[in-house]
C-alpha positions as CSV (number, residue, x, y, z in Angstrom):
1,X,34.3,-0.1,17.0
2,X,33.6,3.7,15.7
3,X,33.0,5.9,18.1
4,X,29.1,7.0,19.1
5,X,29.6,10.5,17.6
6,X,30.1,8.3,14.0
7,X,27.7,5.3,14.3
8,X,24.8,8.1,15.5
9,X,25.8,11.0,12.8
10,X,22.7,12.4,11.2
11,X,20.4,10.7,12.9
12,X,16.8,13.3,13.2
13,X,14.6,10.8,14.2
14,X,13.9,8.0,16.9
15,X,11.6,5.2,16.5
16,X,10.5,3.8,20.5
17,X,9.2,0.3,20.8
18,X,6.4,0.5,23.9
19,X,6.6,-3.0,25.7
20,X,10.3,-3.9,27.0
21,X,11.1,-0.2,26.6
22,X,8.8,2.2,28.3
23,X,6.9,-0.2,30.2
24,X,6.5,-4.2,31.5
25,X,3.0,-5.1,30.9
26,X,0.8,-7.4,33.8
27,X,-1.7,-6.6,36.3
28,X,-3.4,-3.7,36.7
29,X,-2.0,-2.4,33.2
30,X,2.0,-3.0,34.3
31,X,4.6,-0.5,35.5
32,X,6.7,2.0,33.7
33,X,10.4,1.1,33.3
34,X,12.7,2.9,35.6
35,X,13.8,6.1,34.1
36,X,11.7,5.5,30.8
37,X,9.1,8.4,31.4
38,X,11.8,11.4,32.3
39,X,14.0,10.0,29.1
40,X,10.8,10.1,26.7
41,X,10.4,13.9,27.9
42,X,13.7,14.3,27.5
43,X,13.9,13.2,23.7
44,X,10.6,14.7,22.9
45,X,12.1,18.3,23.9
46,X,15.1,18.1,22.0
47,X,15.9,18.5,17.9
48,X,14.9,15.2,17.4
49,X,11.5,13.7,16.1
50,X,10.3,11.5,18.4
51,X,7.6,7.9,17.2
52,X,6.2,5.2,18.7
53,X,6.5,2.0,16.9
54,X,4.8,-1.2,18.7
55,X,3.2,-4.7,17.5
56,X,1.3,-4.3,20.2
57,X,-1.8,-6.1,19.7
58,X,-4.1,-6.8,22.5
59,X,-4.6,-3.4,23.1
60,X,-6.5,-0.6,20.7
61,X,-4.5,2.1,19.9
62,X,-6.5,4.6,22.2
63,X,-6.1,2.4,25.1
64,X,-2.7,1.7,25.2
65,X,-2.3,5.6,25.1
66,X,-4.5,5.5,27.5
67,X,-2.3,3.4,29.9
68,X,0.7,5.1,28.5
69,X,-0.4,8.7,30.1
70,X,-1.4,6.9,33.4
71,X,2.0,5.5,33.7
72,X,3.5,9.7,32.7
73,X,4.0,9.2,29.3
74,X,3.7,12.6,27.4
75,X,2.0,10.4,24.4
76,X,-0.8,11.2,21.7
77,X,-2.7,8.9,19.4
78,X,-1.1,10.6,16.8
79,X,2.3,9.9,17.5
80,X,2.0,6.0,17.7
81,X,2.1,3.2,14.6
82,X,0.4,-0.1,15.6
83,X,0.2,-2.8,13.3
84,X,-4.0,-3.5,13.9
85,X,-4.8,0.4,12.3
86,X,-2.4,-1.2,9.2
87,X,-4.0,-4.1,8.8
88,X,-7.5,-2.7,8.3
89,X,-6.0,-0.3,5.7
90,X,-4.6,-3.4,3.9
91,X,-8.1,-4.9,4.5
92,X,-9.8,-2.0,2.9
93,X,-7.5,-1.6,0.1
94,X,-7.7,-5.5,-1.3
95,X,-11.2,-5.7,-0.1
96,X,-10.9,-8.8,1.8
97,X,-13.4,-9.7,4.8
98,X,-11.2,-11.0,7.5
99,X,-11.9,-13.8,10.6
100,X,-10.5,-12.7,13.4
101,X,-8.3,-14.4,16.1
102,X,-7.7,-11.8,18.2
103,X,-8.2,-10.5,21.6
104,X,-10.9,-8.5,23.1
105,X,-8.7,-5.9,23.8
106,X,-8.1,-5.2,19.8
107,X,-11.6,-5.8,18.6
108,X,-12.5,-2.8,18.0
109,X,-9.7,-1.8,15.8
110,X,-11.6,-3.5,13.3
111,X,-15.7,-2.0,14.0
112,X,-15.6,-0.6,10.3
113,X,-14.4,-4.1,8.5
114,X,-16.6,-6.1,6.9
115,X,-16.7,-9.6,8.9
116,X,-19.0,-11.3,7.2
117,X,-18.3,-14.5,4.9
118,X,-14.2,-14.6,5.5
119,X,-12.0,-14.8,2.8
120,X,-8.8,-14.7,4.9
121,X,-8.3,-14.6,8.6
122,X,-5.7,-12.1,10.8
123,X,-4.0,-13.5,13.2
124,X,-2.8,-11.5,16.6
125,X,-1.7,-11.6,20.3
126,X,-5.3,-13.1,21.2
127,X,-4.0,-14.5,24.8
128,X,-6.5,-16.9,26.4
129,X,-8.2,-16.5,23.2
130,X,-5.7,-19.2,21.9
131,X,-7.3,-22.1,22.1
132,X,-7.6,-25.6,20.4
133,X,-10.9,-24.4,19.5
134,X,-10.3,-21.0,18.0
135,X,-7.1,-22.2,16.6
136,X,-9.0,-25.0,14.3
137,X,-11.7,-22.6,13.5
138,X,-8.9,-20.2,11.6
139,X,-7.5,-23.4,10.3
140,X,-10.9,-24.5,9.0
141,X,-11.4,-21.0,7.3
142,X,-8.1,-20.9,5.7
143,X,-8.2,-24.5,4.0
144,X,-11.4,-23.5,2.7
145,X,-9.8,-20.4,0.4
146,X,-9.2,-21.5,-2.7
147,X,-6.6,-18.7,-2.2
148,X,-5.8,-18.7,1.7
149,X,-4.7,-15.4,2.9
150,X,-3.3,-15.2,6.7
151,X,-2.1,-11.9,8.5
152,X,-0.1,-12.0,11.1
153,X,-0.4,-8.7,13.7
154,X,3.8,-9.1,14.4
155,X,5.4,-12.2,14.5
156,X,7.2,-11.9,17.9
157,X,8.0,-15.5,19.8
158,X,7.7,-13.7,23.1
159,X,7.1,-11.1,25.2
160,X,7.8,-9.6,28.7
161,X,5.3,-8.5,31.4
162,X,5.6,-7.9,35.2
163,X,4.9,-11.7,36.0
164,X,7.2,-12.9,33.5
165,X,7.7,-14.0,29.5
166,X,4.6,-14.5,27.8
167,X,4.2,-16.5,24.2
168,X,3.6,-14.0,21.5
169,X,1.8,-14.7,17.9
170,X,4.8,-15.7,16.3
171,X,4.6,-19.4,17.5
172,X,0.6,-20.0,16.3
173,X,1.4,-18.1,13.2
174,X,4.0,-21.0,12.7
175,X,1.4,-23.0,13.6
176,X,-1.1,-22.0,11.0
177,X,1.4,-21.8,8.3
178,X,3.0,-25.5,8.9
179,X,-0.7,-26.9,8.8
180,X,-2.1,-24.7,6.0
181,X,1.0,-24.6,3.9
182,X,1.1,-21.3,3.3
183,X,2.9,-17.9,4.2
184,X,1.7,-15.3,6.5
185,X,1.8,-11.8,5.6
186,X,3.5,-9.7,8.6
187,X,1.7,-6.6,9.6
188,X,3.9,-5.3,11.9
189,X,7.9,-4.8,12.7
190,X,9.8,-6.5,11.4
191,X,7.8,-5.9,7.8
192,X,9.8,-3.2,5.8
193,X,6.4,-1.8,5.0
194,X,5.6,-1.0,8.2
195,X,8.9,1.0,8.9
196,X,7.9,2.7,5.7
197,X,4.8,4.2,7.4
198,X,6.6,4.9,10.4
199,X,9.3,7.2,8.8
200,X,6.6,8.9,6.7
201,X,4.8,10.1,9.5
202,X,7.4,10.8,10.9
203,X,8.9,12.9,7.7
204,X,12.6,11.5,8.0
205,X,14.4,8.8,5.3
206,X,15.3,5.7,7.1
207,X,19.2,6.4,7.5
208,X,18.6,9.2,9.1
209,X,16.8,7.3,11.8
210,X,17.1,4.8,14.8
211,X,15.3,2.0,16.3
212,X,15.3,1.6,20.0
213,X,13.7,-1.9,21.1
214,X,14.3,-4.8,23.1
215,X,13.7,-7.6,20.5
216,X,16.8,-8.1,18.6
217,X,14.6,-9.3,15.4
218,X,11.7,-7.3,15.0
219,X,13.6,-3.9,16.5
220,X,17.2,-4.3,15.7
221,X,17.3,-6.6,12.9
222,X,14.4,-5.7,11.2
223,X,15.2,-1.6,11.6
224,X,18.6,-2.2,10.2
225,X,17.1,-4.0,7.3
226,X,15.2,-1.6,5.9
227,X,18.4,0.9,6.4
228,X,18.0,2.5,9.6
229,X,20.6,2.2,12.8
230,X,19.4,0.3,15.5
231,X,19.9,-0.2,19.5
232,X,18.9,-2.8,21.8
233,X,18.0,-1.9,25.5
234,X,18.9,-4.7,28.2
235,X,15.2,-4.4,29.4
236,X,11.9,-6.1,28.5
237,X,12.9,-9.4,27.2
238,X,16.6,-9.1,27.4
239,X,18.9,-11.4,28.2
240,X,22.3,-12.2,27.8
241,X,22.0,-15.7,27.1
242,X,19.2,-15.2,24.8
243,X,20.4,-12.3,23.0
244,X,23.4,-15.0,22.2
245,X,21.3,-17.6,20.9
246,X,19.5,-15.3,18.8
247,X,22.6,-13.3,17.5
248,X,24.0,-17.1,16.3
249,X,20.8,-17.8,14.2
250,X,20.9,-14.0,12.5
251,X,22.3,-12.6,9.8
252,X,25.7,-11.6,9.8
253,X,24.7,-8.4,8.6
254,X,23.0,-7.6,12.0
255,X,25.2,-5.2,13.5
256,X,23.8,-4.9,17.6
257,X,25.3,-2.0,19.9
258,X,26.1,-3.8,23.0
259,X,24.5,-1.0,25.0
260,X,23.9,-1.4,28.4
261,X,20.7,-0.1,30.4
262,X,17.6,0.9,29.4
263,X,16.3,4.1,27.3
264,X,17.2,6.5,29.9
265,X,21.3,6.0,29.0
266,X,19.9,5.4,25.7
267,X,18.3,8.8,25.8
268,X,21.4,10.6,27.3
269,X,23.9,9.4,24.5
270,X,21.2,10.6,21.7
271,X,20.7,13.7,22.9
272,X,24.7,14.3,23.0
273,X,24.8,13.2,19.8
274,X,21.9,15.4,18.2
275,X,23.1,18.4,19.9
276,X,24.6,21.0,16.7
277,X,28.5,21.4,18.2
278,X,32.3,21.0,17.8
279,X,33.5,17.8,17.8
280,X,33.4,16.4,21.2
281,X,37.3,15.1,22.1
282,X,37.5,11.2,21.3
283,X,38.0,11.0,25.1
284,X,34.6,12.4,26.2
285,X,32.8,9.5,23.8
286,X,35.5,7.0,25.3
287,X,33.9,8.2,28.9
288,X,30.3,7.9,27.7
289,X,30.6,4.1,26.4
290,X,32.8,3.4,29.7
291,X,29.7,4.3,31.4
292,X,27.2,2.7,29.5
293,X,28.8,-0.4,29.6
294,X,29.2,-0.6,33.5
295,X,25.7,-0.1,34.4
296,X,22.3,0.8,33.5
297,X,21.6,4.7,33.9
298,X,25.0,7.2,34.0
299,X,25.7,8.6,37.7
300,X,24.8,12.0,39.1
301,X,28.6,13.0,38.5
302,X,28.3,12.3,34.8
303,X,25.3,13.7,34.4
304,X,26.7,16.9,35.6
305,X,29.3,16.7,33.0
306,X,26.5,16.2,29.7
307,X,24.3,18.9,31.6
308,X,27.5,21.3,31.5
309,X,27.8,20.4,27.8
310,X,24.3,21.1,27.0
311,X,24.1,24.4,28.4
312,X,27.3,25.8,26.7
313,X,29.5,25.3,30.1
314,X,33.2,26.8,29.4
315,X,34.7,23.8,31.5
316,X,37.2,21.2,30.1
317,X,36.3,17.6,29.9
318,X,39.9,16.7,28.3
């Protein structure tokens, strides 16, 4: 396995997922993930350009900032690429008047789209709003298109919050597909296109950029697609077993770090990476993975040593 210093050369920009990564969703807007707020900081005030990429989708843009900064998130508006702003620019662009199954949460998103008369329907993380009811009404609409258009807001099978996994879209989109015959368009990670606007706003090329996410195909699999490298943190959804089962069904061509922890370590090995500087000794790298594959955030002691490279310390770490 190359060492970090290779697999993270060159890398000037980091793409965050939000739920699994900063923070577990659930009542009373969820908690931050330990060590998540000081290592988002962290990456923000060092050379590297820093993005949010989410599918969240039962939350407008503004208030999931919103929760973010309650939680201690140093976040802006600006700085986040959600798949519901997308699909009302697709909207716009083909001129197509969508029904909408989503939740309340996400309505507004789409105030300045044209409702009226349907002539496709977008599909997102609607919640309680999946019913047999709704879910036949966007069935209805669809078999009624001569052309049937669907968009699906992320295709994710499932999520995490405080309280435990929740179902995502990506089963009723399946749903809708299987009984419409048709294919959904993905708005959302792990679409290519929407990387694409992520990386432009961010004002990096893909391979000089990296994913950090907890979904192994819509962070990892789908970053590394599109030509980026790619991490996956063992919070949010993460599990061992799971992550197993998944890696059997992927492409071979998935490469996943096994990294251990959560985007704290993640933030720590980045940063060491980034930093312009000799070549750290093959040993120092062999310490850092040591770490990060023995727990989930590195120890005081350690941290000591990366501060003392940071600053331009004299000391020897052979």
């Amino acid at each position: 396995m190359a060492a970090w210093s290779e697999r993270l050369a060159g890398v000037r920009g980091v793409l965050l997922d939000i739920s699994g990564v900063l923070y577990d969703g659930g009542e009373g807007g969820g908690a931050a993930i330990a060590g998540s707020v000081e290592a988002v900081a962290r990456l923000k005030r060092s050379r590297l350009k820093v993005r949010f990429c989410t599918n969240e989708s039962q939350k407008s843009r503004v208030d999931l900032v919103g929760l973010l900064r309650r939680l201690g998130f140093d976040v802006s508006e600006g700085e986040v690429t959600a798949p519901a702003p997308a699909a009302c620019l697709i909207l716009k662009q083909r001129g197509l008047r969508p029904h909408l199954l989503v939740h309340d949460g996400v309505r507004s998103e789409f105030d300045q789209i044209d409702t009226s008369n349907p002539n496709c329907v977008v599909i997102a993380d609607a919640g309680e709003g999946f019913s047999y009811r709704n879910m036949n009404k966007a069935f209805q609409v669809l078999m009624e298109l001569e052309k049937p258009v669907l968009f699906s807001l992320g295709k994710g099978r499932y999520y995490k919050e405080t309280s435990g996994l929740m179902l995502d879209v990506g089963p009723y989109m399946k749903a809708l597909e299987y009984a419409c015959g048709i294919k959904a368009e993905v708005v959302g990670k792990p679409s290519p296109e929407f990387f694409k606007s992520a990386l432009q706003e961010m004002g990096v090329e893909a391979h000089e950029a990296i994913m950090i996410g907890d979904d192994i195909v819509g962070d990892v699999g789908g970053a590394q697609r599109y030509g980026m490298r790619a991490l996956q943190v063992r919070t949010g959804k993460f599990s061992p077993q799971r992550r197993a089962s998944r890696r059997a069904q992927m492409s071979q061509q998935t490469k996943i770090d096994p990294l251990q922890g959560g985007l704290c370590g993640a933030a720590d090995i980045l940063m060491l990476s980034a930093k312009p500087r000799a070549p750290l000794p093959s040993a120092l790298w062999e310490d850092v993975w040591k770490k990060m594959s023995r727990r989930s955030f590195f120890s005081r002691p350690f941290r000591l040593k990366l501060r003392g490279l940071n600053t331009g310390s004299k000391r020897s770490y052979k």
